[in-house]
C-alpha positions as CSV (number, residue, x, y, z in Angstrom):
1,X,0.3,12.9,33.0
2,X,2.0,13.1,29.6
3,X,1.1,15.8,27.1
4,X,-2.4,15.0,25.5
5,X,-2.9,13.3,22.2
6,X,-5.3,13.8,19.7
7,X,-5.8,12.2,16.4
8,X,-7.8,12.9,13.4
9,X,-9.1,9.9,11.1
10,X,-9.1,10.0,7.7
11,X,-11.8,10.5,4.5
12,X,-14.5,7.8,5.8
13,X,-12.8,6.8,9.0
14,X,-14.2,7.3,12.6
15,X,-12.5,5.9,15.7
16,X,-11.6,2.3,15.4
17,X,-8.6,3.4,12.5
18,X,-6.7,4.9,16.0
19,X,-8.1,2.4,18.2
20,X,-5.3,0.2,18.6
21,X,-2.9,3.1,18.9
22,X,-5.4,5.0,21.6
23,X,-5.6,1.6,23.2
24,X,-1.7,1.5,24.1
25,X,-1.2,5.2,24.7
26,X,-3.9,5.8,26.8
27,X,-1.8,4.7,29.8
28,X,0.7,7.0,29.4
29,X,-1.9,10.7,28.7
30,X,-5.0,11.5,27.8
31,X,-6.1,10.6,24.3
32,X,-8.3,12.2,22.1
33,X,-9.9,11.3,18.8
34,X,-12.0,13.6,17.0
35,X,-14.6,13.8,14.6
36,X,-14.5,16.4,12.2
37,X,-17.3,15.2,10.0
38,X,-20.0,17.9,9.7
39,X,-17.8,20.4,9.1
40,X,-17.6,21.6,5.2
41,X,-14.0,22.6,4.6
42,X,-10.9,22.4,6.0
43,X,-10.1,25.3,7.4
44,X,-13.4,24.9,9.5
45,X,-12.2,21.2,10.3
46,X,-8.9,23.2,12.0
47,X,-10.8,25.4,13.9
48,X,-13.5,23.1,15.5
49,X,-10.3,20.9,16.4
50,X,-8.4,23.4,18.2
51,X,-12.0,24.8,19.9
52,X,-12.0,21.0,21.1
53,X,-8.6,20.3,22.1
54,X,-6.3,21.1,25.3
55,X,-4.0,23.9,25.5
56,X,-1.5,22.4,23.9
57,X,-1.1,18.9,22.4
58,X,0.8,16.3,20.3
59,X,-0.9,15.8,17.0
60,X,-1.7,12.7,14.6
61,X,-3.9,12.7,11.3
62,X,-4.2,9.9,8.9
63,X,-4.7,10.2,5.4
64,X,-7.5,13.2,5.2
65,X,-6.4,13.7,8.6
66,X,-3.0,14.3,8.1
67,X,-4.6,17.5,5.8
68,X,-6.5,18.8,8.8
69,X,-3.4,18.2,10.8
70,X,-1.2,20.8,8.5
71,X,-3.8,22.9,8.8
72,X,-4.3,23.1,12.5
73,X,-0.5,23.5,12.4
74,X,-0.7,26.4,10.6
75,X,-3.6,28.2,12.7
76,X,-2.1,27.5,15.7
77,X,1.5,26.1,15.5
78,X,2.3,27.3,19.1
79,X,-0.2,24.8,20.9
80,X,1.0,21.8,18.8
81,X,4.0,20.0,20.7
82,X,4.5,17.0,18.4
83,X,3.6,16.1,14.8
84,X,2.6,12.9,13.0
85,X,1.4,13.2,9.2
86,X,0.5,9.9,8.1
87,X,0.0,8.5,4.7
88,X,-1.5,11.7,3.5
89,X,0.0,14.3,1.3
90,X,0.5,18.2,1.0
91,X,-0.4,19.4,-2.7
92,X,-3.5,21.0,-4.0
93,X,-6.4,19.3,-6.1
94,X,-5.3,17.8,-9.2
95,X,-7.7,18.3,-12.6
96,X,-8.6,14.3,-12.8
97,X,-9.7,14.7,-9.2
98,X,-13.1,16.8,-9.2
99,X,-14.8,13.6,-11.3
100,X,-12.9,10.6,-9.5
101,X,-14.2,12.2,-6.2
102,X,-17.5,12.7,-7.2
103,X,-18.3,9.6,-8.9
104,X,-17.7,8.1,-5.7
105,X,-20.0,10.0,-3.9
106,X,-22.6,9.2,-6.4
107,X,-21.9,5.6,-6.7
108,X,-23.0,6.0,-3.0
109,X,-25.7,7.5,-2.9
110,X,-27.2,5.2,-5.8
111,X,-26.0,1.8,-4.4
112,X,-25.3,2.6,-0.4
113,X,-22.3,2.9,1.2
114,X,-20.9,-0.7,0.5
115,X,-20.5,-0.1,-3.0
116,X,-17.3,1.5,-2.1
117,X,-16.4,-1.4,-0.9
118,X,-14.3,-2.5,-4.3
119,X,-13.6,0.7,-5.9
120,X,-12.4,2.8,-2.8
121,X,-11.9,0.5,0.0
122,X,-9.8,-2.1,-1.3
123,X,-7.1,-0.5,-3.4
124,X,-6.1,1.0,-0.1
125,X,-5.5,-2.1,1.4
126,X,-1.8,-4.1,0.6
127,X,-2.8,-6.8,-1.7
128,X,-1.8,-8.9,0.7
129,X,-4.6,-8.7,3.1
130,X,-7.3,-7.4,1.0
131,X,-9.5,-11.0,1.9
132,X,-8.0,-11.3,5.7
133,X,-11.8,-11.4,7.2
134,X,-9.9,-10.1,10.8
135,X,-9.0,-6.9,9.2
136,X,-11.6,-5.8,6.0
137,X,-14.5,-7.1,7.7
138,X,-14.2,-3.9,10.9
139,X,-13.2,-1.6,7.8
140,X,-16.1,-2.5,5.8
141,X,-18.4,-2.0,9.1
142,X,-16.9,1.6,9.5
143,X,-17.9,2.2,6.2
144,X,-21.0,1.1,6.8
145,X,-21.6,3.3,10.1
146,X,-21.0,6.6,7.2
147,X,-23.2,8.1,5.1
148,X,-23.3,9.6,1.7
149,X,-24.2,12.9,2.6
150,X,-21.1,13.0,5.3
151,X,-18.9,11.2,2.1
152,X,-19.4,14.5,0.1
153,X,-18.8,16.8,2.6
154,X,-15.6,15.3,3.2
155,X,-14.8,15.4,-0.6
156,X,-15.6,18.1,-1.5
157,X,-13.7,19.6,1.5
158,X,-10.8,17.9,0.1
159,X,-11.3,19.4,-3.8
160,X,-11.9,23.1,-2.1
161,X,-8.3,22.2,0.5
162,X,-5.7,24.7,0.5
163,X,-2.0,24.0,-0.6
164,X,-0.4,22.9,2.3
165,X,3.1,23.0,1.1
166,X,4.3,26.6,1.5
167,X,3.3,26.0,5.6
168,X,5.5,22.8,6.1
169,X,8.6,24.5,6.3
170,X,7.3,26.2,9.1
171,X,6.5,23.2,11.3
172,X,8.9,23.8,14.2
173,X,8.0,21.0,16.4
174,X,9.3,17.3,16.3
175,X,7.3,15.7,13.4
176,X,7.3,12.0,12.0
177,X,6.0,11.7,8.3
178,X,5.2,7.9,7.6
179,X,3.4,5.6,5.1
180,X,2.7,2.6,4.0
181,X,5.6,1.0,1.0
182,X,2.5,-0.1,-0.9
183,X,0.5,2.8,0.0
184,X,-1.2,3.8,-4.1
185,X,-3.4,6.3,-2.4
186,X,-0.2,8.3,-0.8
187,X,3.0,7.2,-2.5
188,X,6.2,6.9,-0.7
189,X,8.0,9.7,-2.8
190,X,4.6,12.3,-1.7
191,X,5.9,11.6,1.9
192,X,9.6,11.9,1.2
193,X,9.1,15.3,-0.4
194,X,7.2,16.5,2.7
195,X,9.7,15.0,5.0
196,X,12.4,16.9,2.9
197,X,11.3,20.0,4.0
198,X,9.9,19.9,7.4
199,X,12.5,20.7,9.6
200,X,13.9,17.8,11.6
201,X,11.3,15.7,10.3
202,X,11.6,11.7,10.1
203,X,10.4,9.5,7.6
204,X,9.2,6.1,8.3
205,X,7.8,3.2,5.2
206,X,6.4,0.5,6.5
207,X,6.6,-2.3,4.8
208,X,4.0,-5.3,3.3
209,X,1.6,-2.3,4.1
210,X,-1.0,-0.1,1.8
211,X,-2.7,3.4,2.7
212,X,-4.4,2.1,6.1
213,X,-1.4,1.8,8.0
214,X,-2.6,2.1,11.8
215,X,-4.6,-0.4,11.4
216,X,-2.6,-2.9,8.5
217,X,0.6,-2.5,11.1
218,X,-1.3,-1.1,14.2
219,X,2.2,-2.0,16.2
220,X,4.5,-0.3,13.9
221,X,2.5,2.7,13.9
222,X,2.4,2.7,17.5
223,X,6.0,2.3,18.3
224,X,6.6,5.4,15.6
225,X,4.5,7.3,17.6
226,X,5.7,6.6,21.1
227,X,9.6,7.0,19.9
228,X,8.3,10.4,18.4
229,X,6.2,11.6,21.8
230,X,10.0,11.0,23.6
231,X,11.2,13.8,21.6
């Protein structure tokens, strides 16, 4: 069996975003995804991941996950053999941040989880596709199976996240940055500067696609990752 797999969703995500990419890699080594959800910071995220995972691993994290990737990375760099940061980003919390967050998290505990549905859920999509019932109507159930509570948790693990930036020029294993062309959560350039300094690193956009890349172009996203486990 191949070297194991795990991958970390991202802010409000739970299995199904991996699930086609788990699906076809499953066949190949063991696959893990993990939720990190009651955990309140970062850091803490890192550690119950690594308490959870084999020996040594490759490693995927989407969006929030790709944050708790860099992290695990830098607590324990020697078990990770491969690297994939997706749509996500490296810099510390921005001023305008603290109140966007936050007014999110009230909006759902106020009105339920499905307000987010406009306001957080669809911008991430490509335009495209944001009324494609095949792929918003599984995204709005996911959404659905969260709860407010485990919404600020995650945000306000994200305003209290540490600057990942000075650690990615440590990264010595192979790593593929990627994102989405359309991607207004995680712009292209975010990824390019990361990519610019991880050594080695490759930098995939995919294209007609937003922030929700593995499942917007679940086959793109899966070919990325197989070409980078060959490595």
């Amino acid at each position: 069996m191949n070297t194991p797999l795990v991958l970390i969703p991202g802010l409000l995500c739970d299995e199904y975003m991996w699930s086609p990419q788990a699906e076809a890699l499953s066949a190949a080594r063991d696959v893990f995804i993990l939720d990190l959800s009651e955990h309140e910071s970062i850091p803490a995220m890192a550690r119950a991941a690594l308490h959870e995972a084999p020996a040594r691993f490759a490693l995927a994290g989407h969006s929030f996950g790709g944050r708790i990737a860099m992290e695990i990375c830098a607590q324990a760099p020697g078990r990770i053999t491969h690297l994939a940061l997706l749509d996500t980003a490296a810099h510390p919390t921005a001023p305008h941040e603290y109140e966007a967050r936050r007014a999110l998290v009230t909006l759902a505990r106020e009105h339920g989880m499905r307000a987010l549905v406009e306001p957080w859920l669809m911008p991430m999509l490509h335009e495209s596709r944001r009324r494609e019932d095949a792929l918003v109507r599984p995204l709005i159930a996911m959404l659905e199976r969260s709860t407010p509570e485990r919404f600020s948790r995650q945000q306000e693990a994200l305003l209290a996240r540490p600057d990942a930036r000075p650690g990615l020029a440590t990264i010595a294993c192979p790593t593929l940055v990627a994102c989405g062309r359309e991607d207004a959560w995680s712009p292209v350039a975010q990824h390019e500067d990361m990519a610019a300094v991880i050594p080695g690193a490759t930098l995939a956009v995919i294209e007609v696609c937003g922030h929700m890349s593995t499942v917007e172009r679940p086959a793109e996203i899966t070919a990325l990752l197989h070409k980078l486990l060959l490595r």
